[in-house]
N, C-alpha and C positions, 0 to 999 in steps of 0.2 A: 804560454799558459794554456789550460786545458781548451778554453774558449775560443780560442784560438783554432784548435783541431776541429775537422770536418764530420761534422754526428755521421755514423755509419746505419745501416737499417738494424742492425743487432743492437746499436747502443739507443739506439730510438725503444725500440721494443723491453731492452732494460729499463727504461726511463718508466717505458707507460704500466710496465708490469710493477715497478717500487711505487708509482704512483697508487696504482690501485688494489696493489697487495698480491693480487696474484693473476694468473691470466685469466680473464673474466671469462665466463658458459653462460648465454643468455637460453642457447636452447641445449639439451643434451648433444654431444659432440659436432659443436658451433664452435669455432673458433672468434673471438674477437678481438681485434686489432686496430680499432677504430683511433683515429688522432694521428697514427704515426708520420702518413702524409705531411699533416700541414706542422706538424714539430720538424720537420727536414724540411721544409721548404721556406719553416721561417726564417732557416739559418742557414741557406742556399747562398745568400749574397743575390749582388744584381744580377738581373736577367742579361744573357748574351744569345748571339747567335756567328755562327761561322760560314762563309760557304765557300766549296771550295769548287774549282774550278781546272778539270785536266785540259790544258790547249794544246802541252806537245805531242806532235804525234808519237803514238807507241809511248804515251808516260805512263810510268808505273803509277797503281792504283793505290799499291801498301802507305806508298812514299805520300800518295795525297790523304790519304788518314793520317796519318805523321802529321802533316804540314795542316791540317784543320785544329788538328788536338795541340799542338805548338800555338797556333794564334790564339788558342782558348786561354792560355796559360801553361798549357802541359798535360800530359796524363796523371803526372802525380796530384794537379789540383781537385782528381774525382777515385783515385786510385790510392789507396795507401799499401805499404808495408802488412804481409800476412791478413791481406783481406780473400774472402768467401766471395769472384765476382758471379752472378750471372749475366750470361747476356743473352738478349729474345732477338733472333732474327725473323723472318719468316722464311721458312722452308719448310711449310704445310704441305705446298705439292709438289710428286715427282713429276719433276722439270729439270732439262738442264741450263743450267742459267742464263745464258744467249736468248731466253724465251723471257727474261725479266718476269715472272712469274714469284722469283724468290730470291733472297739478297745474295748479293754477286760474292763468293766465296774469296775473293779475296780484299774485300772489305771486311767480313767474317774474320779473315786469318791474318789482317793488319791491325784489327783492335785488340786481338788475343794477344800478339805479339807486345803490345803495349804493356797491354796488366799484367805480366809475365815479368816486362821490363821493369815498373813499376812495382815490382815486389808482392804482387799480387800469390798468395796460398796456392790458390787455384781459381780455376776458369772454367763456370761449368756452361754449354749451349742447350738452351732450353728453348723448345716450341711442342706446341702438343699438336700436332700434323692431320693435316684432312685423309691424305692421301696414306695408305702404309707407308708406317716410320721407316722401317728399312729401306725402301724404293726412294721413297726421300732423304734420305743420308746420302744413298748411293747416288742419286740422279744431281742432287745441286750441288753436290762438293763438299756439304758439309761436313760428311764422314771422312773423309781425305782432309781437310782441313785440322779437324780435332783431331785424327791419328799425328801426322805431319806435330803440330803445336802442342801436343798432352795436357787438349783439354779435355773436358770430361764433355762427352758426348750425351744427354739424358733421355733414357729409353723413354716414352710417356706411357703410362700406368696406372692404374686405377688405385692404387696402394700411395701411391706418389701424389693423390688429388685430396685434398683435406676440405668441409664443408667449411666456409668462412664467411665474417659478415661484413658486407662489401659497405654498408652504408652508405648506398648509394641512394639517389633519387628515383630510382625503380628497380634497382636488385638491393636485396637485402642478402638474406645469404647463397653461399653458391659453390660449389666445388673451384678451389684453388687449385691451380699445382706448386706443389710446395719449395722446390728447388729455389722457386724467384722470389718467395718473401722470406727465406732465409739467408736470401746472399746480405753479405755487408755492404754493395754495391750494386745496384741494377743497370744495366745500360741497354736502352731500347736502339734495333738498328731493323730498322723494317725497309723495305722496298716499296719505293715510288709506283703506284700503278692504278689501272681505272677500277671501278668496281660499280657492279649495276645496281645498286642497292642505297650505298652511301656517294656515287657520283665517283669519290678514289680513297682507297687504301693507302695511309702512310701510317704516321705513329702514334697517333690515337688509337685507329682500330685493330692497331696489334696485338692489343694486348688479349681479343678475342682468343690468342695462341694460346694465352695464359691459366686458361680454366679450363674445365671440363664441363659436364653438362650439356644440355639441348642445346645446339646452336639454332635450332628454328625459332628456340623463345627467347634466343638472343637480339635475331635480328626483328623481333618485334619490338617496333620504338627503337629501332637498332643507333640510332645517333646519341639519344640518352643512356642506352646501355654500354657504350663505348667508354661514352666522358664519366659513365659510373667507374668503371673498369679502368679506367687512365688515372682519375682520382684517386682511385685505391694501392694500384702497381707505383706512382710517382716515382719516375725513374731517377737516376743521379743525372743523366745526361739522357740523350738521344739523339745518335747518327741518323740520319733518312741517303738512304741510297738511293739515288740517283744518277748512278752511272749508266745504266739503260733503263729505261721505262715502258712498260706498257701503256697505252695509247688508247687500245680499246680491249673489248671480250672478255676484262678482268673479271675476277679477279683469279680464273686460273691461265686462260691465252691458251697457246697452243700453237701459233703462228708466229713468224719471224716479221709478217707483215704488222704484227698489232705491236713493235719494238722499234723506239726511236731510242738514238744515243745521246746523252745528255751530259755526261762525262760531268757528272756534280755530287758534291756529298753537303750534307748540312748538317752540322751540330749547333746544338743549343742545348741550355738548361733549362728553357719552357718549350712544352709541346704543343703551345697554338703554334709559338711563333713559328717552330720547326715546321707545323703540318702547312701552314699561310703562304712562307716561303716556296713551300715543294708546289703547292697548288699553283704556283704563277706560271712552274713548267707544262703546266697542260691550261692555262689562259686560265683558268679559275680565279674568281674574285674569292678571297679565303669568306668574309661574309656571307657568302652563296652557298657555301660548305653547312649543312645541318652542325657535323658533329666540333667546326670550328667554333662557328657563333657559341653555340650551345656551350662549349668550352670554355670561352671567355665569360659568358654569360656567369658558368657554375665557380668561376675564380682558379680556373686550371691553367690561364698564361691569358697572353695577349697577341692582337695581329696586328695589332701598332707597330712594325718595325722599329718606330722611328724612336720607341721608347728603350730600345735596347743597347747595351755593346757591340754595336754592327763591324763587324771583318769580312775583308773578302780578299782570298788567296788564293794565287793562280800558278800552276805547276808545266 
């Protein structure tokens, strides 16, 4: 029965558009989109988390995204038949990935492989980069990846950034990039790593990728404007790599010295729990986290593990 089927971001967005007739302008070319979050999230189902764990030496990494999104249920439990995915990695900077600066490209090219498998339209890789886009394609692998899997690669652009209203606790509206609230599917997969600001970067504050505008007025109140920002994007899922992590310098590195190997990935369908977890690999109590607490606090997940579907799977 249809209630049954998994609401997609497009069929959320037809929901809230029949509801209110038509797509609401509270300002001249404002986008509003407000509600679609917590209508997916009310019909998410229970909270899970995965973690997966590489201990063979030389194990492949594709095969441990496999073996995470199996213990979830599957990819088709977040993937349907002719869906629109995006997925946000971070590859903001040109880095090669050994520097854990940005998600390990073949994490990247094990979840493409999936939604592909999964019947997935297309698969588009979306980040809007600090660094030149091109230099970032070329330097983390990303551009080799999307050639390799024929996913669509998204140039970031100013034509591409739509003003939107985030309704958030401190942003209200703000340039979008529109790739990621048109997909049928979001899937956040950010990279583990420290960062001077918020303490560390995982999947909360990735979605900073996600928009455009001043990031200096971003990172003011930067923990509120994260969980504003996380609130609004609500992912289907979110992978957090951790198969190398930076340690310190974050959040761009530069050194091989600021890079421990941690050989883990973590999925979940809430993103305290995801960000709580990843925080225990650099001794982080997730409570000591601004943009965790604050997360729970706003009703965006929880860091109670213990409330969750807990897996752990070892390759």
């Amino acid at each position: 029965m249809e209630r049954d089927l998994p609401v997609t971001r497009r069929t959320a967005l037809k929901r809230l558009f029949k509801a209110s007739g038509s797509l609401a302008f509270s300002l001249p070319g404002v986008w509003t989109l407000g509600g679609i979050g917590s209508t997916m999230a009310a019909e998410a189902g229970k909270g899970f988390i995965v973690e997966g764990l590489g201990k063979k030496e030389g194990y492949d990494v594709k095969k441990l995204v496999r073996k995470v999104f199996d213990a979830a249920g599957g990819i088709g439990r977040f993937v349907s038949k002719g869906d629109l995915v995006a997925l946000k990695p971070n590859i903001s900077w040109a880095r090669h990935p050994d520097l854990a600066a940005t998600t390990h490209p073949e994490v990247l090219e094990g979840v493409i492989e999936l939604c592909y498998e999964a019947g997935a339209k297309k698969v588009r890789v979306v980040d809007h980069t600090i660094h030149d886009p091109r230099r970032c394609f070329a330097l983390t692998g990303a551009g080799k990846v999307s050639k390799k899997t024929n996913a669509d690669l998204v140039y970031p652009r100013n034509s591409l950034m739509k003003s939107m209203k985030i309704h958030g606790h401190r942003l209200d509206v703000w340039p979008v990039f529109t790739p990621l609230v048109e997909a049928d599917k979001l899937i956040n997969i950010p990279v583990a790593k420290d960062h001077g600001l918020t303490g560390l970067t995982l999947g909360i504050k990735n979605w900073i990728g996600g928009v455009g505008g001043r990031r200096s007025a971003l990172h003011q109140d930067i923990h509120q404007s994260i969980v504003d920002l996380a609130r609004f994007f609500n992912p289907t899922v979110t992978l957090i790599d951790a198969i190398r992590i930076m340690t310190q310098n974050g959040p761009s590195g530069g050194s091989r010295l600021d890079v421990a190997q941690k050989n883990t990935l973590i999925l979940s369908n809430d993103p305290v729990a995801a960000d709580a977890l990843a925080a225990g690999l650099f001794g982080y109590s997730p409570e000591k986290l601004g943009f965790i607490s604050l997360g729970e606090k706003r009703g965006l997940g929880t860091f109670e593990l213990d409330r969750l579907d807990k897996k752990r799977v070892v390759l």
